[in-house]
C-alpha positions in Angstrom: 35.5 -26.4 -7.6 37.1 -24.6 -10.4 40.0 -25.5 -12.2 42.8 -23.4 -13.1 44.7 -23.8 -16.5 48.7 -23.0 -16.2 49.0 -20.1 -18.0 46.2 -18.6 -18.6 46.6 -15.9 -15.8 48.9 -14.5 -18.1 46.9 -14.9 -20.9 44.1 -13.1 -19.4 46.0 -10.6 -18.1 47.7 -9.9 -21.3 44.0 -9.1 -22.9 43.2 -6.9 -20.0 45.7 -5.1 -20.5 45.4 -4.6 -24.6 42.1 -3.1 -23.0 43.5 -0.8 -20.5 46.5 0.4 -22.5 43.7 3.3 -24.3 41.8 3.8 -20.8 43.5 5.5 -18.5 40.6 6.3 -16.2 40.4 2.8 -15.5 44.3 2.0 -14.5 44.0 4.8 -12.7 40.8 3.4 -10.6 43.3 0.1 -10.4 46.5 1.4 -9.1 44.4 2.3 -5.5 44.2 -1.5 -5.4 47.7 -2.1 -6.4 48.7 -5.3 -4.7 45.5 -7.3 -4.5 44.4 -10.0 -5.9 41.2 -11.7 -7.5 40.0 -14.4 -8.9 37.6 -15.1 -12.1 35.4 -18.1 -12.5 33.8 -18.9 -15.3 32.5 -22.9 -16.2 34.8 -24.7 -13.6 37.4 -23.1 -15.0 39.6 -20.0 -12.8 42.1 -17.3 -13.3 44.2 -16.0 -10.9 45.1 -12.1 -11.4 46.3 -9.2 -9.7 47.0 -5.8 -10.0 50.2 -3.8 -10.4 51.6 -0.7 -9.3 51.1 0.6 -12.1 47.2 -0.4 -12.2 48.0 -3.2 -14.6 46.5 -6.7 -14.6 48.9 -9.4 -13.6 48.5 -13.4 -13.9 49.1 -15.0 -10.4 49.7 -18.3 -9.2 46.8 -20.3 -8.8 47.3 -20.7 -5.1 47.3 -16.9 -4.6 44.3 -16.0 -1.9 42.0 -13.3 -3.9 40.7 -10.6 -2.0 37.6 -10.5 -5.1 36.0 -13.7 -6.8 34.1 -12.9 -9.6 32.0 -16.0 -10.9 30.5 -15.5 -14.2 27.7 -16.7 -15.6 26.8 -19.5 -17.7 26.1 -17.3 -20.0 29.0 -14.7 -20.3 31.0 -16.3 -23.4 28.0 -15.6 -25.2 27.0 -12.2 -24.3 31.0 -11.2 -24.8 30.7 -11.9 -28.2 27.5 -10.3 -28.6 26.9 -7.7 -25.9 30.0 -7.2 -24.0 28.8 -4.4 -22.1 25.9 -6.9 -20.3 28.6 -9.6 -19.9 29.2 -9.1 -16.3 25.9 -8.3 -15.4 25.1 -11.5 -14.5 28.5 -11.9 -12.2 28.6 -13.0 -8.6 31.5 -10.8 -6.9 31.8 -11.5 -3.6 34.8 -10.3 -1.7 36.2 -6.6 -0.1 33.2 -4.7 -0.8 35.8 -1.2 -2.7 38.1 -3.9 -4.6 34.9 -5.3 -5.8 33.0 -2.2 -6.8 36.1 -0.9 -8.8 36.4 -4.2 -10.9 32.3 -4.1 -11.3 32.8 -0.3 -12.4 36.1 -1.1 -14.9 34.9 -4.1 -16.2 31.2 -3.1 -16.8 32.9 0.1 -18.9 36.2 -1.0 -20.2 35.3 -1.6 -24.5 37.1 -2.8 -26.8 38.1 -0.7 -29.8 38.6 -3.6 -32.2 38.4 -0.9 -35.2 41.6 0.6 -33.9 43.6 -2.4 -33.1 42.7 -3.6 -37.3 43.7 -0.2 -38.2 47.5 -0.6 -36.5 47.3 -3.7 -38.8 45.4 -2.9 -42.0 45.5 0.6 -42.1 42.8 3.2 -41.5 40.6 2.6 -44.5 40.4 -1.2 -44.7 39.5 -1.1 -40.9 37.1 0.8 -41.2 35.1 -1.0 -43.5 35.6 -4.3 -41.9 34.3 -2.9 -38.5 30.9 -1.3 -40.4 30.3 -4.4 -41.8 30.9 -6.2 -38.5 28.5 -3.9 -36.9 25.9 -4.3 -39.5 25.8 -8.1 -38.9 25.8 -7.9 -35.4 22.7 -5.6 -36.5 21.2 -7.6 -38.4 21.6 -10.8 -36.4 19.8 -9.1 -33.2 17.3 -7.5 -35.5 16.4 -11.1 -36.4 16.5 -12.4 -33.0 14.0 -9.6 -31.9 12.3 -10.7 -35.2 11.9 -14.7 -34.6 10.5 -13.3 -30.7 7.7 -11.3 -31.9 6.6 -14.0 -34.3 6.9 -16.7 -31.9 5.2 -14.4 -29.1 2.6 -14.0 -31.7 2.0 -17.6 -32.8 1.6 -18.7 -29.2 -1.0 -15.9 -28.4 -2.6 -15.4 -31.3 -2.5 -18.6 -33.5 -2.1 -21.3 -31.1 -3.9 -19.9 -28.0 -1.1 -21.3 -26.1 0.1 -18.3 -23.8 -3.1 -15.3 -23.5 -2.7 -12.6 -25.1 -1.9 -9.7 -22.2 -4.9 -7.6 -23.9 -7.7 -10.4 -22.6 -5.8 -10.3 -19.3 -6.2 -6.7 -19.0 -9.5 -7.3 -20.1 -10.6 -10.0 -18.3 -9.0 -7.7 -15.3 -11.1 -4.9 -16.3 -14.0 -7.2 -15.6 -12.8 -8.5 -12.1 -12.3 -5.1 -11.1 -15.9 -4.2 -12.6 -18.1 -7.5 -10.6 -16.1 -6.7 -7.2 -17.6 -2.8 -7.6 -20.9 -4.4 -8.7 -20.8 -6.4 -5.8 -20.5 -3.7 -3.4 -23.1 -1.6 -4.4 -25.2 -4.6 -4.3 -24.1 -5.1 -0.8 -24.6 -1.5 0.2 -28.3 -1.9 -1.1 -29.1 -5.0 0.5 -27.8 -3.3 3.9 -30.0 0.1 3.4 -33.0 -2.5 2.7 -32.2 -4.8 5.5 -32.5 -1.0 7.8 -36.2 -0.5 6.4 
């Protein structure tokens, strides 16, 4: 059972709609649902939303019976800060199959132009820089995640003999495949002798 926080349906729909203020595709894919509710769950906690006339998100009681639940993974705190595009790719959505499919399609597209929202505060230049250097640590961080992978990968196959390396098991396939054909012919002998 999730738990709803007071307040945070407002909260949450404030964000959402930082986001949709710059997309207008995506409030207009909203207002066709304009009066229905869902509901997002996310580690035993929920938020109540709805959307507007004006294909805005807005917080609703807890109470309120959601036409959409989205549950989100354990995993979706994480992969907002670090791949927000995959962040719902691991949702549940269960609920009226068109409301649904236009939250999947919003959310799954909706991005967050951070570098614009530091320039209305900084200024052009200053925001500019911050956001390269933000992207080049985000860089450099899954550069060295793919990194530490491969090396582990590598110890357990090649230096360990933990996991086998997939070359032997193509290999050792290769040499299945090879003794079954063997095998055959053999058989196929052994009958044309047995005839004679």
């Amino acid at each position: 059972m999730s738990t709803a926080i007071p307040g945070s349906g407002q909260a949450a729909a404030r964000i959402l709609n930082h986001l949709l203020v710059r997309e207008a595709w995506a409030r207009e894919r909203l207002t066709a649902h304009a009066g229905e509710h869902f509901r997002i769950e996310a580690g035993g906690l929920s938020v109540a939303l709805g959307i507007d006339a004006a294909g805005s998100v807005v917080g609703e009681p807890p109470e309120t019976e959601p036409a959409v639940v989205i549950q989100l993974g354990d995993d979706a705190a994480g992969r907002l800060l670090t791949a927000p595009e995959s962040a719902f790719s691991t949702a549940r959505i269960t609920g009226s199959v068109r409301f649904a499919e236009t939250l999947a399609f919003v959310f799954r597209n909706l991005r967050w132009d951070f570098e614009a929202d530091l320039a209305d505060v900084l200024g052009d230049i200053p925001a500019r820089r911050i956001a390269q250097g933000l992207r080049s640590a985000f860089a450099w961080q899954r550069e060295a995640v793919a990194r530490l992978g491969g090396n582990v990968a590598e110890y357990l196959t090649e230096e360990s003999g933990t996991i086998v390396p997939s070359r032997e098991v193509a290999d050792f396939g290769r040499a299945v495949d090879g003794l079954r054909d063997d095998c055959a012919r053999l058989e196929k002998r052994i009958a044309l002798l047995s005839k004679h």
